[in-house]
RODO-2510 file (C-alpha; in nm, 4 decimals, decimal comma):
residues 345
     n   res          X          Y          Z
     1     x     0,0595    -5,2845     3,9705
     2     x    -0,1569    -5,5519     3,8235
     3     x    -0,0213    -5,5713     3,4819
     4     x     0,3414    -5,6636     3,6887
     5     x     0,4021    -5,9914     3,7986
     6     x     0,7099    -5,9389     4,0762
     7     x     1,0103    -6,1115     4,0043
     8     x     1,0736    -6,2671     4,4287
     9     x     1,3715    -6,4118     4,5246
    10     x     1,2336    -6,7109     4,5609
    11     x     1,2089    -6,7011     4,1602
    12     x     1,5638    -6,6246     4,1562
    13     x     1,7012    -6,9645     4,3165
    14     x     1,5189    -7,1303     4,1059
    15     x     1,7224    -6,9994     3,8132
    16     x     2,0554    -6,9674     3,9841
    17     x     2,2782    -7,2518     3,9593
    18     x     2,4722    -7,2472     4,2929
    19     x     2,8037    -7,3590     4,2755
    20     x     3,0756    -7,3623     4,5581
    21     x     3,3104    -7,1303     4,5715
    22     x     3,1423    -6,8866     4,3367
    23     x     2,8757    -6,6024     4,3673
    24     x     2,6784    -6,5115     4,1093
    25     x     2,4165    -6,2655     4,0297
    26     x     2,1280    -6,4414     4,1235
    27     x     2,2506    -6,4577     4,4829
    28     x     2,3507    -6,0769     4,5200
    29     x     2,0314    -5,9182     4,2669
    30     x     1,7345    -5,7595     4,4870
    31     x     1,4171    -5,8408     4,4703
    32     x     1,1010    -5,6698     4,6192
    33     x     0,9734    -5,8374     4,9339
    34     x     0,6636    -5,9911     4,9264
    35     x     0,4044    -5,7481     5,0619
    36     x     0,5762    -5,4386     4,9879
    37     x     0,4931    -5,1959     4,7501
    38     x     0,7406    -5,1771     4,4515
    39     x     0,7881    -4,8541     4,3702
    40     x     0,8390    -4,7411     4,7381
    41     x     1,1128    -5,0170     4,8066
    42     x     1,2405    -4,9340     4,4521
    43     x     1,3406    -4,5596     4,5421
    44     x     1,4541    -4,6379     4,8619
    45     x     1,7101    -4,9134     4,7598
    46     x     2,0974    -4,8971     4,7063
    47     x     2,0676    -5,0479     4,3364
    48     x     2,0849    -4,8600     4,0783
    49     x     1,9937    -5,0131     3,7594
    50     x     1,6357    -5,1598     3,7487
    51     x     1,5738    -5,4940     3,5759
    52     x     1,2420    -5,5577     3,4193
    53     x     1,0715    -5,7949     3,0906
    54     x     0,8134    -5,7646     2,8331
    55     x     0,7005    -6,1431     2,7119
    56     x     0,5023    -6,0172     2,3860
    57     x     0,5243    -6,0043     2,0135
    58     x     0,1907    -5,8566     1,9290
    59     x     0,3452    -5,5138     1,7866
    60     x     0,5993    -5,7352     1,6303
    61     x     0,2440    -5,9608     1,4547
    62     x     0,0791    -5,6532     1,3703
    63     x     0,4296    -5,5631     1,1773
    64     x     0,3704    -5,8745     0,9821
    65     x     0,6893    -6,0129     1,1519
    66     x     0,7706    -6,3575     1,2788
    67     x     0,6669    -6,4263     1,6337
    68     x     0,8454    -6,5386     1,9215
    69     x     0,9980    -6,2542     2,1302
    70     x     0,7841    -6,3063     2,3847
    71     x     1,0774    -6,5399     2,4635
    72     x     1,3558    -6,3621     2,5306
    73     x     1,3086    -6,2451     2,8783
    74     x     1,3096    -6,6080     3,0337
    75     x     1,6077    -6,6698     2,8470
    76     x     1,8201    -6,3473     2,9382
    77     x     1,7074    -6,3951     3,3172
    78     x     1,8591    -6,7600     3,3300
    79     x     2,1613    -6,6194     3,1514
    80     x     2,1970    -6,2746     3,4170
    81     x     2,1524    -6,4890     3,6695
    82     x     2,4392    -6,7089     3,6212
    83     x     2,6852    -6,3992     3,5593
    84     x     2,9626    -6,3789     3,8046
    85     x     2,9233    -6,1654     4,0814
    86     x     3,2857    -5,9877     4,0827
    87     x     3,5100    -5,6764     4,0872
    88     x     3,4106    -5,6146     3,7391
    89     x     3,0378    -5,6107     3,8367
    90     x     2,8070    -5,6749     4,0988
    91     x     2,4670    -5,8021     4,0898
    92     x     2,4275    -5,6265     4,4129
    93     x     2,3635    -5,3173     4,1290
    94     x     2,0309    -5,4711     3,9822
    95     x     1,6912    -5,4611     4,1489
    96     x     1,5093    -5,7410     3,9455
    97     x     1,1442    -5,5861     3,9272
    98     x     0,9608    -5,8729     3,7260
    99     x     0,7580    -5,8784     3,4030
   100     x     0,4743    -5,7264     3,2352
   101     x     0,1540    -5,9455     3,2596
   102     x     0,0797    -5,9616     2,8851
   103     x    -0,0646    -6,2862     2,8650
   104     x    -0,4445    -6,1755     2,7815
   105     x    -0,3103    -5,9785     2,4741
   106     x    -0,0905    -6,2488     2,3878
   107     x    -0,3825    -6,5146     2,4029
   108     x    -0,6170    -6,2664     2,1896
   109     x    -0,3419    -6,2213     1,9278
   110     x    -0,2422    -6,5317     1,8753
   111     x    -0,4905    -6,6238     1,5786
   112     x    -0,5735    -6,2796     1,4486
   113     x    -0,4265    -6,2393     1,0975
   114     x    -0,2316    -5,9572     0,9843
   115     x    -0,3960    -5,9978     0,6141
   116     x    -0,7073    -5,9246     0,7671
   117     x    -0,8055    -5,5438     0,7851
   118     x    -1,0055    -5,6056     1,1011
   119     x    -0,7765    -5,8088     1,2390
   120     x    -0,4663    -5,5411     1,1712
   121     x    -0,6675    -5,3145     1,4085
   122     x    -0,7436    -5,5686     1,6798
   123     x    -0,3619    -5,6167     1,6716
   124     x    -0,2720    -5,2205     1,7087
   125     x    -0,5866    -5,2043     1,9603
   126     x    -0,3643    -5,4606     2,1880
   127     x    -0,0290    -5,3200     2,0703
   128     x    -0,1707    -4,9605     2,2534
   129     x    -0,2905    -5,1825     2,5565
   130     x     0,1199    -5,2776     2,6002
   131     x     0,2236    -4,9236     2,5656
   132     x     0,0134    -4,8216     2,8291
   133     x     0,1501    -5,0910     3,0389
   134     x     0,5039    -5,0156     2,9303
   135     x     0,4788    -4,5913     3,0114
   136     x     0,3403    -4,6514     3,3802
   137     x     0,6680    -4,8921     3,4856
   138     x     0,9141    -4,6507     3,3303
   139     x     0,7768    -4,3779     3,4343
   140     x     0,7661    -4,4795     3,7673
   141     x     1,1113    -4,6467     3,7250
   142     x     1,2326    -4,3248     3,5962
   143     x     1,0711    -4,1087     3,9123
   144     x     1,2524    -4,3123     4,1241
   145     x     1,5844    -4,2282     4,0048
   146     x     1,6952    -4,5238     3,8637
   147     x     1,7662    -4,6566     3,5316
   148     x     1,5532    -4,9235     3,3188
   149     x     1,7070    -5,1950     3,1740
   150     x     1,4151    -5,3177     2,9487
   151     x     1,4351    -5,7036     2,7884
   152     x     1,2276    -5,8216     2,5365
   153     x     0,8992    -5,7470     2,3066
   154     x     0,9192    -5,5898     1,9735
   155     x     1,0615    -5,2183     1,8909
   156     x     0,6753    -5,1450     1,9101
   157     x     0,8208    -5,1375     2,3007
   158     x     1,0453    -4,8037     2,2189
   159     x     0,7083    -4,5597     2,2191
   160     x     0,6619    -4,6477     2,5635
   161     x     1,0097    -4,6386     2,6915
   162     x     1,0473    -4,3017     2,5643
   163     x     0,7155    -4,1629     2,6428
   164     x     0,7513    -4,3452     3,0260
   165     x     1,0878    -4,1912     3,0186
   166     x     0,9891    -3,8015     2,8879
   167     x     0,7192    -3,7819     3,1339
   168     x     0,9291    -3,9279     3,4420
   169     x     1,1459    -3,6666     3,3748
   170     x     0,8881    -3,4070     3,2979
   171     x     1,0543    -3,2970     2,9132
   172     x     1,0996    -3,5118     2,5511
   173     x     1,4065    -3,6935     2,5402
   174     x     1,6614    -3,8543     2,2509
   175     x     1,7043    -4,1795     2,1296
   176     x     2,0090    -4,3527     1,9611
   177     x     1,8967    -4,6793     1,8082
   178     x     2,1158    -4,9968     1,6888
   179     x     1,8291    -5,1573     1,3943
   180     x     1,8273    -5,2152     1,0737
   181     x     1,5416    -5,1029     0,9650
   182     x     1,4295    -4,7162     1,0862
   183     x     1,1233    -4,8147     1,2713
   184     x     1,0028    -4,4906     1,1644
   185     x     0,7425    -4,5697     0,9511
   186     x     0,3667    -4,3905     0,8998
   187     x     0,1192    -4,3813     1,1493
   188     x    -0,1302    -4,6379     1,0509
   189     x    -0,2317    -4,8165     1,3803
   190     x     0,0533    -4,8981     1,6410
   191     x     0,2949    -5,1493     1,5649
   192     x     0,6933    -5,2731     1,5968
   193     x     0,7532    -5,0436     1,3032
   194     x     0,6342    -4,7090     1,3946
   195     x     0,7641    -4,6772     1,7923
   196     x     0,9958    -4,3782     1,7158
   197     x     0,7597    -4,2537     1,5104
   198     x     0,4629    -4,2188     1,7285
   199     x     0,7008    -4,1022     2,0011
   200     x     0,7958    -3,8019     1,8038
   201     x     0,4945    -3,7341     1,6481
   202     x     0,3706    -3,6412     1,9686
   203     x     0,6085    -3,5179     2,1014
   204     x     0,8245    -3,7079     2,3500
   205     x     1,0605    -3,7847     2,1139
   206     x     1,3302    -3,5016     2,0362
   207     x     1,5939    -3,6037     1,8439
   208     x     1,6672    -3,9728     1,6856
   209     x     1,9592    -4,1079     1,5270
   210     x     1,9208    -4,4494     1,3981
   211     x     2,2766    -4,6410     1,3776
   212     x     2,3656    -4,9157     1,0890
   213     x     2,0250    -4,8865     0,8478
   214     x     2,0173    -5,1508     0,5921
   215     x     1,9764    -4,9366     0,2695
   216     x     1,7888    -5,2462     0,1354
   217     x     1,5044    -5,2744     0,3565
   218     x     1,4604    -4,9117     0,3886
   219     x     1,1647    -4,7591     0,2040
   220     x     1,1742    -4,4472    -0,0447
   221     x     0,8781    -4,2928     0,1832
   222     x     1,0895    -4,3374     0,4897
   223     x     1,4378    -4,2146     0,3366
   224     x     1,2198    -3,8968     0,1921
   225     x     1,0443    -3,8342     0,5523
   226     x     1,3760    -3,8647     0,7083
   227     x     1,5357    -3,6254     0,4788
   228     x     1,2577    -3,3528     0,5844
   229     x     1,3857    -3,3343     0,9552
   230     x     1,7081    -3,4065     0,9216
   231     x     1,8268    -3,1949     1,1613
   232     x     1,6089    -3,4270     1,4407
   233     x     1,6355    -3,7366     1,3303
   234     x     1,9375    -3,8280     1,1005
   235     x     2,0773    -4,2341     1,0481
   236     x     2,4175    -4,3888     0,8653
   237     x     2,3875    -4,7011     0,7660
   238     x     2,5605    -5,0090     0,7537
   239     x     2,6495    -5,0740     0,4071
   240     x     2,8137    -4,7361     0,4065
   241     x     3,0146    -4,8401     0,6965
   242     x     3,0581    -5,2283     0,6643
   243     x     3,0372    -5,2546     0,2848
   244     x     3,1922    -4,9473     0,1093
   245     x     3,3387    -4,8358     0,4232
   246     x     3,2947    -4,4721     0,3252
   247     x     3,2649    -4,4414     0,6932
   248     x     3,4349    -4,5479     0,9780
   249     x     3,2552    -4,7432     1,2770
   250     x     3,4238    -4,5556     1,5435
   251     x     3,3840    -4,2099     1,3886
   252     x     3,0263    -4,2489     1,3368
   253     x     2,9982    -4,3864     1,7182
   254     x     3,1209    -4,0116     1,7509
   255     x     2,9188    -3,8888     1,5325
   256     x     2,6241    -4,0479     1,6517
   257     x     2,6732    -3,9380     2,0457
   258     x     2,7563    -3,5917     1,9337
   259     x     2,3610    -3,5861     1,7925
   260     x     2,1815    -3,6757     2,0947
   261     x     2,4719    -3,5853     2,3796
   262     x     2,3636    -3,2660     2,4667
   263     x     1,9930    -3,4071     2,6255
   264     x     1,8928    -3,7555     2,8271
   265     x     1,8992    -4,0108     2,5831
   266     x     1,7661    -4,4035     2,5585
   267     x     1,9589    -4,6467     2,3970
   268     x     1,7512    -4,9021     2,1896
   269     x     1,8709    -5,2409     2,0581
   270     x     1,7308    -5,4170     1,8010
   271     x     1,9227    -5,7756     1,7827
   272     x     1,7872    -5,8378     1,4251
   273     x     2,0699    -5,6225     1,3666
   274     x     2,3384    -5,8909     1,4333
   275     x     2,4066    -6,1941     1,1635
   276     x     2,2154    -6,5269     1,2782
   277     x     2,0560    -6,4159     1,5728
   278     x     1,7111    -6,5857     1,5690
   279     x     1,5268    -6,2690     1,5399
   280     x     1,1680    -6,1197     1,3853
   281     x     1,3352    -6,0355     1,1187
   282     x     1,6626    -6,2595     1,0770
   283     x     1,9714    -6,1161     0,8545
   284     x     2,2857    -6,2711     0,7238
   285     x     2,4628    -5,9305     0,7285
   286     x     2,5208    -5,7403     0,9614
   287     x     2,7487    -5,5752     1,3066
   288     x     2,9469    -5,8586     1,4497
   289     x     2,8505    -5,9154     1,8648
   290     x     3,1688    -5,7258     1,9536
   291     x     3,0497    -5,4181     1,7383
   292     x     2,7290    -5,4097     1,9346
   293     x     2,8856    -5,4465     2,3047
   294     x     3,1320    -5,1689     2,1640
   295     x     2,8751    -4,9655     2,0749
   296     x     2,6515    -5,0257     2,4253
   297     x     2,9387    -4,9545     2,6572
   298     x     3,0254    -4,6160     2,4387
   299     x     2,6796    -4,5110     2,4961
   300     x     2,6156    -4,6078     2,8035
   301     x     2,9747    -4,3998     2,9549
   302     x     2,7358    -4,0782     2,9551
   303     x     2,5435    -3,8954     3,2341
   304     x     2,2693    -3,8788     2,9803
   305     x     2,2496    -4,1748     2,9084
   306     x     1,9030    -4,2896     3,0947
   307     x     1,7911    -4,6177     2,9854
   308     x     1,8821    -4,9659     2,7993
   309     x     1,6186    -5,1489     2,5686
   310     x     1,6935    -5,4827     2,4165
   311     x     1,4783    -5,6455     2,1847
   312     x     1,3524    -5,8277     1,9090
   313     x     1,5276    -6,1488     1,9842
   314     x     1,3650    -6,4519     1,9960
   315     x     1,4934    -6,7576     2,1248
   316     x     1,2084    -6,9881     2,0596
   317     x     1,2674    -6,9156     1,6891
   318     x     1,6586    -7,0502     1,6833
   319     x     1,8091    -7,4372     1,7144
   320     x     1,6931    -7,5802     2,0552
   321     x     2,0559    -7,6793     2,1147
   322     x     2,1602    -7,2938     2,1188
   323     x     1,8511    -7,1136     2,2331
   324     x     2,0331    -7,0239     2,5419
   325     x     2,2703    -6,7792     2,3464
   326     x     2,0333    -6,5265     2,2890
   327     x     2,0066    -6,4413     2,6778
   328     x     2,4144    -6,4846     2,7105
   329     x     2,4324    -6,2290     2,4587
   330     x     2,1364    -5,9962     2,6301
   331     x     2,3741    -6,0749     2,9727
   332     x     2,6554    -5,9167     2,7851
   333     x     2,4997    -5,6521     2,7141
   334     x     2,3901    -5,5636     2,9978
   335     x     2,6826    -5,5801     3,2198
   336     x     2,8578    -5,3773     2,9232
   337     x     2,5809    -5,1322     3,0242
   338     x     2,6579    -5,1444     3,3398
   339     x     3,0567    -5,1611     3,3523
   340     x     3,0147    -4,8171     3,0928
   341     x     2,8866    -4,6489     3,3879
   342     x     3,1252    -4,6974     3,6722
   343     x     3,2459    -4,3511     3,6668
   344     x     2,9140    -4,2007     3,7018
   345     x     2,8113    -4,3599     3,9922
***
């Protein structure tokens, strides 16, 4: 594993703020010993949700999109850390695995320019690098048994979730995604925009239903591709729901399940998606926090459901004052992930 820097509870102290009379995560999470090989302690241990971050923005550069997500996973560990360890959820659950060592491709794309032809490629060059990166842990996460939870990077990320995921389990899989924008676009070199697409253009991608599309930052080209396999990959959006509220939110969660149910699915989160959330691609309008946790524990309540994604968010990018929110609302999410399953395990 030498694109994984372990996450050792050692690291964990140090963002754990101990406090008397309470327990939180950070003192009931698992790490991997030193010395011990990962993925062999991995599918031997009682927890069943693995933890793991991607510090990069280079898919989300090579999209022509602000920078900074390579700051999220920091943020959301502090934050999980700090949850309380209680009858509504244990840390005990979570195996924290570490991060991805992206820090060469970060340092090589930090002064290409997207304007630049040459440049574009260097970026999707790097971008590929990640995915490679990003297939071997989930893959591996996914032969195990256990379930990624993935924090951070750029929805570039999503090819190699599902790919890792369709070949752990031998077969394509579905995908429900939160976003406003499609990320569906053509394939012209690998970037945050074109994850779902690459994924089913070759294959490891079945079916796709993308939840709350902004109709205005949705091209013609995309709407038309969509519309010629419609019966794979289908969307609402979220000026249908929100704004002429032609549909109803909890009937399309319905909806949306009753697309994908019937094979594993990945849920992917895209917190541009949510009003004032320093993001890639910031919005004023958009599915309130509650909305999204709704929507995470509804999807996350099924045996299918196989793995949780959360990106796009960017801490670095918001007030100083408040960039700690960003990885309280990742820690919500998560443990809405988590409490959705209860049943199932």
């Amino acid at each position: 594993m030498y694109k994984l820097i372990p996450f050792f509870v050692t690291d964990l102290a140090k963002v754990t703020n101990h406090r008397s009379g309470e327990i939180k995560f950070g003192e009931k999470m698992l790490t991997v010993p030193k010395g011990e090989n990962c993925f062999a302690y991995m599918k031997n241990c009682e927890a069943k949700y693995v933890l793991f971050g991607i510090p990069e923005d280079v898919g989300i550069r090579a999209n022509f999109g602000r920078p900074g997500a390579d700051s999220a996973w920091e943020s959301a560990i502090k934050s999980i850390a700090n949850i309380q360890h209680n009858r509504f959820c244990k840390g005990s659950q979570i195996l924290v695995l570490g991060k991805l060592d992206i820090a060469e491709e970060m340092n090589q794309a930090k002064d290409l320019d997207f304007n630049t032809t040459e440049d574009r490629k260097k970026l999707s060059t790097l971008v590929e690098k990640i995915d490679k990166e990003v297939v071997h842990v989930v893959s591996n996460i996914i032969k195990c048994r256990k379930i990624p939870i993935i924090i951070g990077g750029g929805h570039n990320n999503a090819y190699g979730n599902i790919k890792g995921t369709a070949l752990g389990l031998g077969k394509p899989i579905n995908a429900i995604n939160f976003d406003a924008h499609s990320d569906f676009r053509i394939l012209e070199g690998r970037h945050s925009g074109n994850g779902f697409s690459y994924a089913y253009e070759e294959g490891f991608l079945k079916k796709y239903f993308i939840f709350g599309l902004h109709e205005n930052y949705t091209s013609k080209n995309v709407l038309d591709n969509l519309k010629k396999i419609e019966d794979r990959v289908t969307f609402n959006t979220y000026d249908e729901i929100k704004v002429r509220q032609q549909k109803n939110f909890d009937q399309e969660l319905i909806t949306a399940l009753e697309f994908i149910k019937n094979d594993t699915y990945g849920i992917e989160i895209d917190l541009d998606s949510i009003p004032n959330i320093a993001s890639s691609a910031m919005t004023m309008s958009g599915f309130s926090v509650e909305e999204l946790r709704q929507f995470v524990y509804f999807f996350g309540k099924t045996k299918n459901a196989t793995y949780l994604h959360i990106c796009e968010g960017a801490p670095d990018l918001g007030e100083e004052k408040n960039n700690h929110l960003i990885g309280k609302l990742i820690g919500y999410l998560v443990t809405d992930f988590i409490k959705s399953r209860r049943e199932l395990i």
